[in-house]
C-alpha positions in Angstrom: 156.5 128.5 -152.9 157.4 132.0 -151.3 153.7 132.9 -150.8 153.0 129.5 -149.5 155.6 130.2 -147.2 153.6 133.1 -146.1 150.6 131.7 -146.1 151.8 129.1 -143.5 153.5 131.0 -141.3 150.3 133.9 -141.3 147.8 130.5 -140.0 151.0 129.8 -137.7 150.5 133.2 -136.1 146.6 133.3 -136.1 146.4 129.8 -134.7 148.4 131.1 -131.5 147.0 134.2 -130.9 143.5 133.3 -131.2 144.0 130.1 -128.9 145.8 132.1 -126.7 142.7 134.7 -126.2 140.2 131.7 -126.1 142.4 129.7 -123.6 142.8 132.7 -121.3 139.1 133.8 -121.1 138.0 131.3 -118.2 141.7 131.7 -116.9 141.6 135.0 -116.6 137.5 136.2 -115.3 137.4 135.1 -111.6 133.9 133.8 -112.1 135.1 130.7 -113.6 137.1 129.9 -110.8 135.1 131.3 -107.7 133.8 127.9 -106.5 132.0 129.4 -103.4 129.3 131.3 -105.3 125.2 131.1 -104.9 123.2 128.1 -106.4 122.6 129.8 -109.6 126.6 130.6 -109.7 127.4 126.9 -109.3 124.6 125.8 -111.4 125.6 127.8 -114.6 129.2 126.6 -114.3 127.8 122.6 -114.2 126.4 123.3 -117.0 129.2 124.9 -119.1 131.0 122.1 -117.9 128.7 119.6 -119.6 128.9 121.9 -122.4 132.7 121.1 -122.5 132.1 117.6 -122.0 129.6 117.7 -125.3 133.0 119.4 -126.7 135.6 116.6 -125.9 132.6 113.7 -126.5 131.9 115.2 -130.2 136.0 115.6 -130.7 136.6 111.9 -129.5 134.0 110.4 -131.9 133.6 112.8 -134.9 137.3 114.2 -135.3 140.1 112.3 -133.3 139.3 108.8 -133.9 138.0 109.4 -137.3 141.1 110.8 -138.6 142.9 108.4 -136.6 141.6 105.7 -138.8 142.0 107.3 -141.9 145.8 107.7 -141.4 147.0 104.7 -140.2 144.6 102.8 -142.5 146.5 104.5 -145.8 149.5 104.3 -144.2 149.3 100.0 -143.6 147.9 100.2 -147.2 150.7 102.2 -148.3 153.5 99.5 -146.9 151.2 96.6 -147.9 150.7 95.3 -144.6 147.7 93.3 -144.0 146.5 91.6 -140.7 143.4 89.9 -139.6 144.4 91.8 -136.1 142.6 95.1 -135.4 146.3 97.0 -135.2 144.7 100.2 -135.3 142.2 99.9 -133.1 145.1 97.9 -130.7 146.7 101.3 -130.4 143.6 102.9 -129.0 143.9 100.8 -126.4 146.9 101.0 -125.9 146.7 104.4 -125.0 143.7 103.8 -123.3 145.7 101.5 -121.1 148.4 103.6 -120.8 146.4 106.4 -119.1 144.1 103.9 -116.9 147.8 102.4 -115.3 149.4 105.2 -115.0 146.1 106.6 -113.2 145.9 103.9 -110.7 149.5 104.3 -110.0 148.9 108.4 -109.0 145.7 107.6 -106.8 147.3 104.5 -105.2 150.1 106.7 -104.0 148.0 109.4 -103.2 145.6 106.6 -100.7 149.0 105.2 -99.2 149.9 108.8 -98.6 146.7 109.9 -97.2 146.2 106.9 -95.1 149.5 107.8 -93.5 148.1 111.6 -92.8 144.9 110.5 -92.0 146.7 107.6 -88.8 148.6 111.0 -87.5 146.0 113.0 -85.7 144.4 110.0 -83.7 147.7 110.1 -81.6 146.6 113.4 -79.4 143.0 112.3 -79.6 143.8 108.7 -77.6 144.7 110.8 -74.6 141.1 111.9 -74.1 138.0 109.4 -74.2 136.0 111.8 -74.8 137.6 113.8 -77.3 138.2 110.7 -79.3 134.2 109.5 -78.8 133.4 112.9 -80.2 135.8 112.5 -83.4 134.4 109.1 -83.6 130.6 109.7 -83.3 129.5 113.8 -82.8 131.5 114.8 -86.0 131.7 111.5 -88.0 128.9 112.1 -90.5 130.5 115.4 -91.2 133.9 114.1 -91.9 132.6 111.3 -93.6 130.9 113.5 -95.8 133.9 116.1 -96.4 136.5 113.1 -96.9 133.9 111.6 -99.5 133.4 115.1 -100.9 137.5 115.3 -101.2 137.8 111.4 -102.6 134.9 112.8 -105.4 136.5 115.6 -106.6 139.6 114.5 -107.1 138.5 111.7 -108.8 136.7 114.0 -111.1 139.0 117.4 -111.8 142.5 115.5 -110.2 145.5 117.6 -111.8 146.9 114.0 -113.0 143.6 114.2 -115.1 143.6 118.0 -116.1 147.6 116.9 -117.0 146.4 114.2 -119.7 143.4 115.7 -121.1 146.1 118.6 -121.9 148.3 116.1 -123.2 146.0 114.3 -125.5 144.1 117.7 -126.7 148.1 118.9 -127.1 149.1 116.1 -129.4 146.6 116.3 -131.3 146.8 120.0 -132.0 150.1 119.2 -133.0 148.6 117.2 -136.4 146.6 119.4 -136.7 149.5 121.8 -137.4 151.0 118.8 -139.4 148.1 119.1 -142.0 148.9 122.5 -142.5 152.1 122.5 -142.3 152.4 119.5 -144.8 150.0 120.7 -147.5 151.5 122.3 -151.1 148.6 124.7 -152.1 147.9 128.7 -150.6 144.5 127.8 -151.2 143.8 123.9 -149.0 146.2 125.9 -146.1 143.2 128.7 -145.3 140.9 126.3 -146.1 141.9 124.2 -143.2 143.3 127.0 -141.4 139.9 129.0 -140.8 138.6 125.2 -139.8 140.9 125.0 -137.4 140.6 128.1 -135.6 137.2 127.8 -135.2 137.6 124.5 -133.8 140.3 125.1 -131.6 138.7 128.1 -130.2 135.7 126.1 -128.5 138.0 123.5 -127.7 140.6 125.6 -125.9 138.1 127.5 -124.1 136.3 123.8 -122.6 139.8 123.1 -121.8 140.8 126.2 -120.6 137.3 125.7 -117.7 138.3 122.3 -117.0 141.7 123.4 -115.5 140.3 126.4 -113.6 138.2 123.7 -111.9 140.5 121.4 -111.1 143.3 121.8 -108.6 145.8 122.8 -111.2 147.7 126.1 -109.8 146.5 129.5 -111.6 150.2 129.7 -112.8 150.1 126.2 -114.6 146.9 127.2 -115.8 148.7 129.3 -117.6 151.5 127.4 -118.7 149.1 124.7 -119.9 147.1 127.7 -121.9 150.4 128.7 -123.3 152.0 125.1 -124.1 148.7 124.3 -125.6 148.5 127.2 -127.9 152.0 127.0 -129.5 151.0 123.1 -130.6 149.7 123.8 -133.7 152.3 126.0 -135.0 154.8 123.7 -133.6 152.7 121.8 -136.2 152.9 123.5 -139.0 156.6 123.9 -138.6 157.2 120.2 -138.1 155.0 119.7 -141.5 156.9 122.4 -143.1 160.5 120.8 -142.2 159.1 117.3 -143.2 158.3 118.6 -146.3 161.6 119.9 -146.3 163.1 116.4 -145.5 161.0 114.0 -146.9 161.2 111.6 -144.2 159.8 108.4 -145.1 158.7 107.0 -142.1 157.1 110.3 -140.7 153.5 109.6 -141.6 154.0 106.3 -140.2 155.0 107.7 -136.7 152.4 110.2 -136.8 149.7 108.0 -137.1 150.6 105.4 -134.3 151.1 108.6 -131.8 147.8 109.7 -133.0 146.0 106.5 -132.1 148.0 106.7 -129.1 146.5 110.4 -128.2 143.2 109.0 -129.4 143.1 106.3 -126.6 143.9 109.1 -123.7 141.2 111.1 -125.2 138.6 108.0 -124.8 139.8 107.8 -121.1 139.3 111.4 -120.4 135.9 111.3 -122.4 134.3 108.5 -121.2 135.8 107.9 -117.9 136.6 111.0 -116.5 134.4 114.1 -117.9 131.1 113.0 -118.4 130.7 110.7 -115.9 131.7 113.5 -113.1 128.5 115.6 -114.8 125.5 113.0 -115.1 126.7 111.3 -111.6 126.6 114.5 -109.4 123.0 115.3 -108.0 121.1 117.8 -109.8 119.1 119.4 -112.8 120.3 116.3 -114.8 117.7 117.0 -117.8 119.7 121.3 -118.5 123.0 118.6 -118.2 122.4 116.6 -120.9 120.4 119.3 -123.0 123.8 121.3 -122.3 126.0 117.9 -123.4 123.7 117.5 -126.8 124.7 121.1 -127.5 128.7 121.2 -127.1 128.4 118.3 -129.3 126.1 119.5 -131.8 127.5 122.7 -132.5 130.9 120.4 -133.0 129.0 118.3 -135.1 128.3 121.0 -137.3 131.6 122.6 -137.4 132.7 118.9 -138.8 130.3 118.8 -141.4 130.4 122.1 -142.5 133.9 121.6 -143.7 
């Protein structure tokens, strides 16, 4: 058991590191972040950002949900509870709900507030007839087009929507670290260990380019990075205590704030990330050749063990 121990606490330490190096990559190289570059500059971030779409997409479907399922489905069998009700796919929704409210909530705020802003500078342009026809016709398809440009991308990388992709990708890190953490040979721990690392790697780094393109400070940039990385060995300590414990009802909990996790992640996915990519204007065949390849490469990380 004291060589488990070790083993354990070694994937702990690897599992932060590495995420921390992967996460601060984009973070770190101004490139990612420079958002006034040539065409060629803005082109090959679009399309690592489809790449990172491919990511989350092949995460939702082949990795999230999937184990999702698995867990709350043996632990219903477990208790003996049987429903004709789709529970489990109830608590997708759930969370699926949760994030679309809570969204609508943040951007109905944010019109209120900007319609307020937006009233203010029409006082001082009343006092001249002219100025005001100017603002009203001469500039208007400008400021049309800048407000629309504003409405889009805030729609698309809003911090609200860089927070809960962080918070979904963060929970689920966290069972990851709970599969580690709860397992009782050396051997299944590096097995899902080395599995883990290579997947959080890619996935950390998509995340990690997501947030440098969005409005999200450099400095919580960083925090995220940081939160994000100490997930999975929060984890594996959690598994190790529960071991420890042996609370009954853990397994049970951990599979209904998985589904819940797995809902936000089906927002982000399908709502937010890849419909931002195929609806802007623009080499839309590299885009989807570039979403096809984030996801295969995922896929074959999944079946490969």
């Amino acid at each position: 058991m004291e060589y488990l121990l070790q083993v354990k606490i070694g994937a702990l330490v690897g599992l932060l590191l590495l995420t921390l190096f992967f996460g601060f990559i984009p973070a770190c190289v101004r490139w990612f972040r420079d958002t006034n570059g040539t065409e060629i500059h803005r082109t090959v971030l679009s399309l690592i950002s489809c790449f990172a779409g491919g990511v989350f997409l092949a995460a939702c479907l082949l990795d999230i949900i999937p184990d999702y399922l698995s867990d709350i489905n043996t632990e219903l069998d477990a208790r003996q509870v049987e429903t004709s009700f789709p529970l489990p796919e109830f608590i997708i929704a759930a969370g699926f709900f949760t994030v679309l409210i809570l969204e609508k909530i943040v951007l109905n705020c944010r019109e209120i507030r900007g319609a307020e802003e937006e009233r203010a500078p029409l006082i001082p342009d009343n006092r001249n007839g002219h100025a005001h026809h100017a603002h009203g016709h001469g500039t208007s398809p400008d400021l049309e087009s800048s407000g629309h440009h504003v409405h889009v991308d805030f729609q698309a990388h809003s911090p609200f929507r860089s927070f809960m992709l962080f918070l979904s990708l963060s929970l689920h890190s966290v069972f990851e670290g709970l599969a580690i953490g709860l397992q009782n040979t050396d051997s299944k721990v590096l097995e899902i260990c080395i599995a883990i690392l290579v997947h959080k790697s890619i996935i950390v780094f998509s995340l990690s380019v997501k947030l440098v393109q969005s409005a999200v400070r450099p400095s919580w940039v960083a925090a995220y990075i940081v939160v994000f990385a100490i997930m999975s060995p929060l984890g594996i300590g959690i598994g190790i205590s529960v071991m420890e414990a042996q609370v009954a009802a853990g397994p049970l909990v951990q599979a209904i704030l998985e589904g819940l996790a797995a809902g936000t992640f089906v927002y982000i996915t399908f709502l937010e990330i890849l419909p931002h990519e195929l609806n802007s204007p623009g080499k839309q065949l590299p885009k989807v050749l570039f979403i096809l390849l984030g996801f295969t490469i995922m896929a074959a990380l999944t079946f490969l063990g």
